[in-house]
N, CA, C and O atoms as a GROMACS GRO file, in nm:
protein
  468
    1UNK      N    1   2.039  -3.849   4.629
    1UNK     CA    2   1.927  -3.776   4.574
    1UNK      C    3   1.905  -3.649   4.654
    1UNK      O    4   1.933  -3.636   4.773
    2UNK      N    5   1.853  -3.557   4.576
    2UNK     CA    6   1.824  -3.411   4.667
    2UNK      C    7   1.692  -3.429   4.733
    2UNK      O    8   1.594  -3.484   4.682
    3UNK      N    9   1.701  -3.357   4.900
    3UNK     CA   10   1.575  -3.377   4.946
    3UNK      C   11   1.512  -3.275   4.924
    3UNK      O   12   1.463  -3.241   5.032
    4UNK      N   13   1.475  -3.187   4.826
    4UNK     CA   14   1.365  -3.033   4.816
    4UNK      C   15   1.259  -3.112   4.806
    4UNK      O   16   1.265  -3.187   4.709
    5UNK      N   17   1.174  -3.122   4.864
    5UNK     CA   18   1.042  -3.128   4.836
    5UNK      C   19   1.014  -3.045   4.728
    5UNK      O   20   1.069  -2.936   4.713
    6UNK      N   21   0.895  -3.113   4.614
    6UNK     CA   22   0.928  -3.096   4.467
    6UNK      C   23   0.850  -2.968   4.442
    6UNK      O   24   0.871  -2.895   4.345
    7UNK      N   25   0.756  -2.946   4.539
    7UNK     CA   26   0.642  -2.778   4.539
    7UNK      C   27   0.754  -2.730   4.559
    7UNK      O   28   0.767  -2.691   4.443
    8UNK      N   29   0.880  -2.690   4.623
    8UNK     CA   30   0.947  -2.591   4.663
    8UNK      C   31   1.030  -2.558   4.519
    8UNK      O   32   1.032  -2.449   4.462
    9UNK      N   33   1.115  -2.712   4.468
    9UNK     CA   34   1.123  -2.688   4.353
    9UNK      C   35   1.066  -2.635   4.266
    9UNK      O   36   1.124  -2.549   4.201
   10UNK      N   37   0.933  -2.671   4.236
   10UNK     CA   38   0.845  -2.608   4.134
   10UNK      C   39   0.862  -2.442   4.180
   10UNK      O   40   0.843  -2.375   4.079
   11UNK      N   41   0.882  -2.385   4.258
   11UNK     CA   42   0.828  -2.231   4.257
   11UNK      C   43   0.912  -2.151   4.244
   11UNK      O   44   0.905  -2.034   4.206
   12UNK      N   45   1.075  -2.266   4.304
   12UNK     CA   46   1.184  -2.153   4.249
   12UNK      C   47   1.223  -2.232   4.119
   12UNK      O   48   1.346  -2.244   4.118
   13UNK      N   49   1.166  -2.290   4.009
   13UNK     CA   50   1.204  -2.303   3.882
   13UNK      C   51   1.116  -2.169   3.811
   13UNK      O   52   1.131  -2.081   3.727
   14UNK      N   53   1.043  -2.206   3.880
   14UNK     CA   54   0.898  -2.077   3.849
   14UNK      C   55   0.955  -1.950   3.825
   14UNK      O   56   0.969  -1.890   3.718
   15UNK      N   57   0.982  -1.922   3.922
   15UNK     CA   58   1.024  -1.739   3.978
   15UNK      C   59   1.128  -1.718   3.888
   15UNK      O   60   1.128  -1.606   3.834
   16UNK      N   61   1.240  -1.814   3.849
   16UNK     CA   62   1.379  -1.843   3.770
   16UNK      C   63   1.342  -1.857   3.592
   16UNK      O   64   1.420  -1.871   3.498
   17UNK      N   65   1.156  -1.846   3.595
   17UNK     CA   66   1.170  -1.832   3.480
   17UNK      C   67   1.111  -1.680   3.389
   17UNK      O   68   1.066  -1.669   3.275
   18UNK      N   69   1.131  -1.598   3.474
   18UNK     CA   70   1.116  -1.499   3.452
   18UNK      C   71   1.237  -1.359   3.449
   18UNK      O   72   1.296  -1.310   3.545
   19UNK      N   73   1.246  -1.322   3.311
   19UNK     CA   74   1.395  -1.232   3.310
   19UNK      C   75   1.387  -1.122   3.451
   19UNK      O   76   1.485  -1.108   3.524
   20UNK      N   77   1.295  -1.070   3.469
   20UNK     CA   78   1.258  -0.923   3.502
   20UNK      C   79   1.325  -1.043   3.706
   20UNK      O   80   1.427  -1.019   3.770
   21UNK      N   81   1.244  -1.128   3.732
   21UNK     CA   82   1.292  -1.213   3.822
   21UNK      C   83   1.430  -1.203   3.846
   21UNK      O   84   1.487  -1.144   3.937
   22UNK      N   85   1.487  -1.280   3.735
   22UNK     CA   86   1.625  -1.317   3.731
   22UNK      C   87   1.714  -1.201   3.774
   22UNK      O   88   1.793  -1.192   3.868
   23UNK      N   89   1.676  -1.102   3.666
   23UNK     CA   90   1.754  -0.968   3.685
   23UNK      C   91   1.784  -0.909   3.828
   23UNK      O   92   1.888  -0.871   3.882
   24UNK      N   93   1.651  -0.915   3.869
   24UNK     CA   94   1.630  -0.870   4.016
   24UNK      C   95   1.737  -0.938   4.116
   24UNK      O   96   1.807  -0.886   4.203
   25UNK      N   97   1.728  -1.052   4.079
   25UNK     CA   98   1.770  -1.146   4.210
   25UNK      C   99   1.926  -1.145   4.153
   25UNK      O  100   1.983  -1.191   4.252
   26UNK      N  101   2.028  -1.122   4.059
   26UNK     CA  102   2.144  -1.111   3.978
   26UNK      C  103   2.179  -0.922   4.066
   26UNK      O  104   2.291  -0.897   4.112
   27UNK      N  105   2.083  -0.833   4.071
   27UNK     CA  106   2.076  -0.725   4.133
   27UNK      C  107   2.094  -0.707   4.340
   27UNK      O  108   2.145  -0.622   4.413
   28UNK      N  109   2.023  -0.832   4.362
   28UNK     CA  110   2.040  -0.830   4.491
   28UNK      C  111   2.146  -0.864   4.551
   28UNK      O  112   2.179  -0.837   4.666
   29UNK      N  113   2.241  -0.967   4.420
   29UNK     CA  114   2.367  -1.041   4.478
   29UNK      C  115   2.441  -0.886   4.518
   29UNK      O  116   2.500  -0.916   4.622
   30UNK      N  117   2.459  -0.801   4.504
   30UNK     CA  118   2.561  -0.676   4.536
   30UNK      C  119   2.507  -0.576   4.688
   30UNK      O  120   2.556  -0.476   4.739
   31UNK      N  121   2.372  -0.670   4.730
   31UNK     CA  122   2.311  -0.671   4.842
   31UNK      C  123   2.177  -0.627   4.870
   31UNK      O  124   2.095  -0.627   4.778
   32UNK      N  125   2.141  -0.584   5.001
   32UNK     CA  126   1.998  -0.582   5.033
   32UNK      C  127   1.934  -0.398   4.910
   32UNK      O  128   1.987  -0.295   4.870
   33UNK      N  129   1.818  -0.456   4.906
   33UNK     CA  130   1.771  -0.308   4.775
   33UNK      C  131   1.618  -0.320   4.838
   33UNK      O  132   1.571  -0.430   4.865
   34UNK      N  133   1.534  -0.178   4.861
   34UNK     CA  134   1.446  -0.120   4.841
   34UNK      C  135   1.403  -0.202   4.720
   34UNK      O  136   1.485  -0.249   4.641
   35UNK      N  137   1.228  -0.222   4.705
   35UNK     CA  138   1.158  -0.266   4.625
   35UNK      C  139   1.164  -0.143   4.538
   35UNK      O  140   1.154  -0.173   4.419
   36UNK      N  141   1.179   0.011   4.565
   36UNK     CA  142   1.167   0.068   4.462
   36UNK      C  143   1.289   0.084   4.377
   36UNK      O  144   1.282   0.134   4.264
   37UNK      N  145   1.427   0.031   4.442
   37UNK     CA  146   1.557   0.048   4.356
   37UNK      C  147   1.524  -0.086   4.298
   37UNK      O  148   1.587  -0.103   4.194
   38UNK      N  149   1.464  -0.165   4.324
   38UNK     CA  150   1.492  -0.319   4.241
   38UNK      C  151   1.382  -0.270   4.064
   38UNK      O  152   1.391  -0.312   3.949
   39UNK      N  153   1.301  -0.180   4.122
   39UNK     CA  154   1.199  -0.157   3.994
   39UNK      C  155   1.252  -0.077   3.915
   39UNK      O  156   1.244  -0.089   3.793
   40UNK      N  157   1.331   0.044   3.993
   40UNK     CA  158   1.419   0.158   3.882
   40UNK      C  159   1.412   0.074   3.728
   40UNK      O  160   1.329   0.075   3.638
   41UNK      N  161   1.565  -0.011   3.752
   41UNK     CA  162   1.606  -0.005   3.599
   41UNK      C  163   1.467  -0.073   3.494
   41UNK      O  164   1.465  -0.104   3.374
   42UNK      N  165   1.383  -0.077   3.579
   42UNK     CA  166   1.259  -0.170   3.473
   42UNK      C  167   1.152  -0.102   3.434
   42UNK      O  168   1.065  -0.167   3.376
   43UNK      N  169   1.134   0.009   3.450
   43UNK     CA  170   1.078   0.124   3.450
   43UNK      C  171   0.905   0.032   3.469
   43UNK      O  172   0.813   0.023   3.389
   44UNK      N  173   0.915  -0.008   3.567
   44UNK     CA  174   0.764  -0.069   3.600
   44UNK      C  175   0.719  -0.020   3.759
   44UNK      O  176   0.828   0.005   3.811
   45UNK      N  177   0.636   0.000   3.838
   45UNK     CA  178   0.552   0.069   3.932
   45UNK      C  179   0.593   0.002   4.019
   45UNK      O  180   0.640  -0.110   4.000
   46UNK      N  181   0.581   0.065   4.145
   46UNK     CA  182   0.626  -0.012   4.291
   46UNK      C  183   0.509  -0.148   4.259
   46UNK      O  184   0.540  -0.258   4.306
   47UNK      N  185   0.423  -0.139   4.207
   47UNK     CA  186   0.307  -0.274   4.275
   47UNK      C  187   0.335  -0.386   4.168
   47UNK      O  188   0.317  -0.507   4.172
   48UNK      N  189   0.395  -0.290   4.056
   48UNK     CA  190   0.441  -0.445   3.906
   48UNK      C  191   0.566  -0.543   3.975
   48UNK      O  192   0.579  -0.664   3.962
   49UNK      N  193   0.680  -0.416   4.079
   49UNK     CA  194   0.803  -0.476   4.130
   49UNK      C  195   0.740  -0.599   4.236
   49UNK      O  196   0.759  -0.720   4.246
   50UNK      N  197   0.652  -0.496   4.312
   50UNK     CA  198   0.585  -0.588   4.457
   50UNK      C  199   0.575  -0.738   4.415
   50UNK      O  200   0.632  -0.828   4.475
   51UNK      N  201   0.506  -0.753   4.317
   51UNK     CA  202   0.436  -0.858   4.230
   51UNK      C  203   0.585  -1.002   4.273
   51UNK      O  204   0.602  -1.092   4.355
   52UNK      N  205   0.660  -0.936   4.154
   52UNK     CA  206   0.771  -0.970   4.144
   52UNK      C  207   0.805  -1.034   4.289
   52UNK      O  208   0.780  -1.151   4.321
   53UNK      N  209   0.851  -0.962   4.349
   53UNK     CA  210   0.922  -0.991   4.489
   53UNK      C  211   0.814  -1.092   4.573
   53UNK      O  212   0.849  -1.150   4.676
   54UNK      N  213   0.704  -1.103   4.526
   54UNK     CA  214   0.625  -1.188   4.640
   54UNK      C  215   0.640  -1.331   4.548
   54UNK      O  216   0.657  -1.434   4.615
   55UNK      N  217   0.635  -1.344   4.398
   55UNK     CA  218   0.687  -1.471   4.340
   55UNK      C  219   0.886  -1.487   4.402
   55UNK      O  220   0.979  -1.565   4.420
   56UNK      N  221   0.862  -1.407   4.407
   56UNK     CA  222   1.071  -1.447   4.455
   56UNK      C  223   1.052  -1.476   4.624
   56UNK      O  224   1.128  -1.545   4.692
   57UNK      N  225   0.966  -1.425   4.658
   57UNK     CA  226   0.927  -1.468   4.834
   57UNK      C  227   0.851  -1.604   4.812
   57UNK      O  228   0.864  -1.682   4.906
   58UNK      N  229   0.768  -1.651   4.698
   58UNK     CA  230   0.731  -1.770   4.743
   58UNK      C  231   0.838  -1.873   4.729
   58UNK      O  232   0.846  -1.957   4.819
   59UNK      N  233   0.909  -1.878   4.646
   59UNK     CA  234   1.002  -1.959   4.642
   59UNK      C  235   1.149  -1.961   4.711
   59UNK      O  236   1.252  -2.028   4.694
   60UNK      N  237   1.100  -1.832   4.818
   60UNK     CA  238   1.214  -1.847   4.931
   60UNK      C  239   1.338  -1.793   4.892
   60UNK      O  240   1.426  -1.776   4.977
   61UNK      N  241   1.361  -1.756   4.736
   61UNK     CA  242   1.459  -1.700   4.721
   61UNK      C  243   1.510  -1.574   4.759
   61UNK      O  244   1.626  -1.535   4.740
   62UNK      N  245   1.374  -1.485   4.838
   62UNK     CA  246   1.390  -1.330   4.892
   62UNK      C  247   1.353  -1.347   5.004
   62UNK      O  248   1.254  -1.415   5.029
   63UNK      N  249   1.432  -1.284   5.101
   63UNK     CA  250   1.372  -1.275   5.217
   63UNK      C  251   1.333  -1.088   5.212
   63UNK      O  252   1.409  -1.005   5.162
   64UNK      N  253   1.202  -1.057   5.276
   64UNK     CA  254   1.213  -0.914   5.313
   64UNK      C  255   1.213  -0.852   5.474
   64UNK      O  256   1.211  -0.911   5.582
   65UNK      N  257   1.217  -0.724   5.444
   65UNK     CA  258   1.225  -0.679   5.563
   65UNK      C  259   1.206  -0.498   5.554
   65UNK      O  260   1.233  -0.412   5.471
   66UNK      N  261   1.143  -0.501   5.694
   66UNK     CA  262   1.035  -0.376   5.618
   66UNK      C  263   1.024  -0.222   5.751
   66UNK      O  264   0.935  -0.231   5.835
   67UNK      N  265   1.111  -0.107   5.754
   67UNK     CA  266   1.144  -0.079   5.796
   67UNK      C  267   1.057   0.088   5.794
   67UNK      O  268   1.112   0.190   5.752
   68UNK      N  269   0.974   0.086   5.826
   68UNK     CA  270   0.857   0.251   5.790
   68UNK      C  271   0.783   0.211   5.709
   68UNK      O  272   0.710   0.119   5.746
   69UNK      N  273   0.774   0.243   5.612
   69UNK     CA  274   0.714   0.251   5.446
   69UNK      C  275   0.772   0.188   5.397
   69UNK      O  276   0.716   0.139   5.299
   70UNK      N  277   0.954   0.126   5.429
   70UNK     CA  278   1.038   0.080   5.281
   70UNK      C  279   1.054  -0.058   5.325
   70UNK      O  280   1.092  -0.090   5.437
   71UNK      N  281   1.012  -0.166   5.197
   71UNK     CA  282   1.038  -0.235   5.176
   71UNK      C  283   1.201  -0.318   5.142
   71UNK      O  284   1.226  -0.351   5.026
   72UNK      N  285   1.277  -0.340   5.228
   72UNK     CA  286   1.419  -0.416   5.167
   72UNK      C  287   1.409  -0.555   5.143
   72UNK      O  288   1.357  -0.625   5.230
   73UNK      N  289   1.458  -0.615   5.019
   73UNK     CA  290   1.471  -0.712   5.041
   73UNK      C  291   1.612  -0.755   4.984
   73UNK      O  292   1.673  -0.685   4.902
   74UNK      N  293   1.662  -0.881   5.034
   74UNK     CA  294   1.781  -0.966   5.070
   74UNK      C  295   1.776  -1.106   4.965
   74UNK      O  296   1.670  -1.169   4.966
   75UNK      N  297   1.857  -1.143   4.899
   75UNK     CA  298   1.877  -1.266   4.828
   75UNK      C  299   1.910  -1.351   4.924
   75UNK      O  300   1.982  -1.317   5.018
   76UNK      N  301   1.862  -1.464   4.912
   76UNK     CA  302   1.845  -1.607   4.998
   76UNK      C  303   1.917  -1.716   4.937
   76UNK      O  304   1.835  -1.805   4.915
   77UNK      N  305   2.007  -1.744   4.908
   77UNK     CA  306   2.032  -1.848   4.785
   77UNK      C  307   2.038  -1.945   4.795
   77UNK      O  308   2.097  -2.008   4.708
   78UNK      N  309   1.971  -2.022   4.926
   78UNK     CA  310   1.984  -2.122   4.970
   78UNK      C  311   1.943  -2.238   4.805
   78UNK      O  312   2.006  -2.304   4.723
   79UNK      N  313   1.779  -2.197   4.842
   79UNK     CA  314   1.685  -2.276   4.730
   79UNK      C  315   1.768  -2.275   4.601
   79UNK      O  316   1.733  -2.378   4.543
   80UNK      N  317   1.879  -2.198   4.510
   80UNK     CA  318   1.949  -2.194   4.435
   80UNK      C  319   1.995  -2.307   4.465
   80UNK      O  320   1.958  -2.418   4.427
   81UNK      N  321   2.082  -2.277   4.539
   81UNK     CA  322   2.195  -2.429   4.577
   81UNK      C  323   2.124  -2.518   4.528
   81UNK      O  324   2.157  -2.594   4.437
   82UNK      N  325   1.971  -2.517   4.612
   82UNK     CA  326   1.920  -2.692   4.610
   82UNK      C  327   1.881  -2.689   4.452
   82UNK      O  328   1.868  -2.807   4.422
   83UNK      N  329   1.856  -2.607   4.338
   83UNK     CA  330   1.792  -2.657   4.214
   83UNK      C  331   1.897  -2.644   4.144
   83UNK      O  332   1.882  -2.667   4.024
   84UNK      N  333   2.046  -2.602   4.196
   84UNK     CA  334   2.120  -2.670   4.121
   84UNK      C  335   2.220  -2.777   4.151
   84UNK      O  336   2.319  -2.793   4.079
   85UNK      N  337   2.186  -2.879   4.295
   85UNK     CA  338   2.232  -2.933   4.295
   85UNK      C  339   2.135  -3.080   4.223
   85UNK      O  340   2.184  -3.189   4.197
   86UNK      N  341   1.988  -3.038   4.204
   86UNK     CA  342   1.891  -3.070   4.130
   86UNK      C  343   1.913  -3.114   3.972
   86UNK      O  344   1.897  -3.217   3.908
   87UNK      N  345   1.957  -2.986   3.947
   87UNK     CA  346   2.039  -3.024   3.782
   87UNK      C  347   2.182  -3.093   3.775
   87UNK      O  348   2.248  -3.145   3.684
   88UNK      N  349   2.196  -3.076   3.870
   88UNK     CA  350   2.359  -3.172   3.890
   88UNK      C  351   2.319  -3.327   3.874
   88UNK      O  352   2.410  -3.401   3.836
   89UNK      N  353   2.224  -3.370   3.894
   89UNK     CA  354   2.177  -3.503   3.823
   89UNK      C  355   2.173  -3.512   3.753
   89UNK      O  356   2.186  -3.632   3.728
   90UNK      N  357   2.151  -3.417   3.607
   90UNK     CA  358   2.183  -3.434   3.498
   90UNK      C  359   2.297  -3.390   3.401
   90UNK      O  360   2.298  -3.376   3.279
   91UNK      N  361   2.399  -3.370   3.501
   91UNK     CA  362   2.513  -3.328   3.443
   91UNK      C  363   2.619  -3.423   3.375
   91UNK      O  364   2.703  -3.413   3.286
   92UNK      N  365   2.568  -3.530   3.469
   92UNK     CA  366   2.670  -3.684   3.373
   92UNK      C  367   2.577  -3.715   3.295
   92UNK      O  368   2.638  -3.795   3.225
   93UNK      N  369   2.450  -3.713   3.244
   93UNK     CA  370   2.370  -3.757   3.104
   93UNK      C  371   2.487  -3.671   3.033
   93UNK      O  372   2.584  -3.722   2.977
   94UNK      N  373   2.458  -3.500   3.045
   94UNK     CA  374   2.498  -3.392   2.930
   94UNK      C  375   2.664  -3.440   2.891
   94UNK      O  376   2.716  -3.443   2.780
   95UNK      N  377   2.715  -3.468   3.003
   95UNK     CA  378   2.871  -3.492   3.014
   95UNK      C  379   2.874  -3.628   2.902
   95UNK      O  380   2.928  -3.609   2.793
   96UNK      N  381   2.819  -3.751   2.932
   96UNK     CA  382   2.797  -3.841   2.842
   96UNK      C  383   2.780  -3.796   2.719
   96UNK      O  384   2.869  -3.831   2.642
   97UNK      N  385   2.696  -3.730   2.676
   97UNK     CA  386   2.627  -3.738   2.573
   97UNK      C  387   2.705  -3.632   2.474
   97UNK      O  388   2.700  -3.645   2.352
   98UNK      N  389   2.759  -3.551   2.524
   98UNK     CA  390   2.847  -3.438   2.471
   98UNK      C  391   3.013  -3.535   2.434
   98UNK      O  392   3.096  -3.510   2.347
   99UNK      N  393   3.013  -3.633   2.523
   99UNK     CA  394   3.132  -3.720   2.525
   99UNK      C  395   3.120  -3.760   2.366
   99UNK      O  396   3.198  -3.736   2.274
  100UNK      N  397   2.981  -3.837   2.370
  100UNK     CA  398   2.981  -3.960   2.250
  100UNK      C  399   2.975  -3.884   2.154
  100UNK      O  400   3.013  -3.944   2.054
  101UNK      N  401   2.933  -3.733   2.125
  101UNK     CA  402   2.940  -3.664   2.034
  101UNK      C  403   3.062  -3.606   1.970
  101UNK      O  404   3.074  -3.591   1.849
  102UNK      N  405   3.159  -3.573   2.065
  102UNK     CA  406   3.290  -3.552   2.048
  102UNK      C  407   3.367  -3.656   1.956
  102UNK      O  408   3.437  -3.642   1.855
  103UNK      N  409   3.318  -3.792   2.050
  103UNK     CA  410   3.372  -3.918   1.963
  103UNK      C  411   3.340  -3.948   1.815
  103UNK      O  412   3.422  -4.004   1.743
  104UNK      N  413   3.214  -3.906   1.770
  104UNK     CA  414   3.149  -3.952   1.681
  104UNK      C  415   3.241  -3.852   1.576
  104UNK      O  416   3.315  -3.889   1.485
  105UNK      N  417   3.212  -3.718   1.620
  105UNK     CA  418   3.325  -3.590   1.504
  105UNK      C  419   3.422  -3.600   1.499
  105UNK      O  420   3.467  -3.520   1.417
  106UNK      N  421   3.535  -3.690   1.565
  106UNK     CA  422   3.657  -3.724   1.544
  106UNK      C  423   3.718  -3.792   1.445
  106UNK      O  424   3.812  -3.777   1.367
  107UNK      N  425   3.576  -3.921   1.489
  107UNK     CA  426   3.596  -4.061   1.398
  107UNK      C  427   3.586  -3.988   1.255
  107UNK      O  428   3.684  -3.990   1.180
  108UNK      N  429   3.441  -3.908   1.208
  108UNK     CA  430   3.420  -3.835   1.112
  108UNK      C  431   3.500  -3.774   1.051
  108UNK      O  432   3.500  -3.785   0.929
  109UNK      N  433   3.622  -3.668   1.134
  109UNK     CA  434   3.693  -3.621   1.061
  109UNK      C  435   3.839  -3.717   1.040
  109UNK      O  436   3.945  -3.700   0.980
  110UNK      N  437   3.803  -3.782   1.091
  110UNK     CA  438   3.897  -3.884   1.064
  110UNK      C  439   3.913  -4.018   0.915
  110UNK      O  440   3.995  -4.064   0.835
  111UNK      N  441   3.755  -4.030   0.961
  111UNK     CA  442   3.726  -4.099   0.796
  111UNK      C  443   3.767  -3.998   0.676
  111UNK      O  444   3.819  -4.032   0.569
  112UNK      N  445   3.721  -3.834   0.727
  112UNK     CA  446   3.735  -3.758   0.579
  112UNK      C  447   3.875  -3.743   0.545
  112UNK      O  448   3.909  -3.720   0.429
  113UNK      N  449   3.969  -3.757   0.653
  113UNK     CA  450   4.120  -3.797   0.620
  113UNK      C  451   4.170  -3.859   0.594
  113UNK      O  452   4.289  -3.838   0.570
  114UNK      N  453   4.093  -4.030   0.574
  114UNK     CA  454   4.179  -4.101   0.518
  114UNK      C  455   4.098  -4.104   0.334
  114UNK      O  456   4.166  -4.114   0.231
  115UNK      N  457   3.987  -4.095   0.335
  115UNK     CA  458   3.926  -4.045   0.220
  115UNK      C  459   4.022  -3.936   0.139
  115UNK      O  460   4.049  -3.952   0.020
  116UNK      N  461   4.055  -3.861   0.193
  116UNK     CA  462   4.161  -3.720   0.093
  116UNK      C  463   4.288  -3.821   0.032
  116UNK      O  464   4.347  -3.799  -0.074
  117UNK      N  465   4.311  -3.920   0.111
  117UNK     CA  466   4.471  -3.951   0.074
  117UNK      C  467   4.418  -4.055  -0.054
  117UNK      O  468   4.501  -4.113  -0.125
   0.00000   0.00000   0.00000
């Protein structure tokens, strides 16, 4: 079983459910970015981005770091790992269940083949 304590879970499912989020943090993988380059392509205000980055800081997925005036922040991907090794518990249900479905359209097209003859 995964040990995340389930608040930690909850906040990076949270933060992960937001595109403008996602984007950001898909943006940081190519490395550390200014809060105002992470807002560029979103055409939203340093304080709409800020917003952003402090839900991606609660859930640990950003670390920042803050150097004069400029804000950088860094992707963390630890908490990733853990919510998807989270969904990896349900990967043998989907695996199952996608199985018996496979089986079931076989048999199906199989009945409609002996039906034609």
């Amino acid at each position: 079983m995964v040990h995340t304590l389930p608040a930690a879970l909850d906040r990076v499912f949270h933060a992960l459910s937001d595109g403008t989020r996602r984007a950001m943090l898909e943006r940081l993988k190519e490395g550390e970015m200014s809060i105002g380059e992470l807002a560029a392509p979103f055409a939203m205000s340093f304080a709409g981005a800020s917003k952003h980055v402090r839900v991606l800081e609660s859930a640990e997925l950003v670390s920042r770091r803050i150097s004069g005036r400029t804000h950088y922040c860094r992707l963390e991907a630890a908490r990733l790992a853990e919510a998807q090794a989270w969904l990896k518990h349900y990967e043998r249900f989907w695996t199952q269940s996608l199985d018996t479905l496979e089986a079931l359209l076989k048999a199906e097209d199989g009945q409609k083949g002996m039906d034609d003859d």
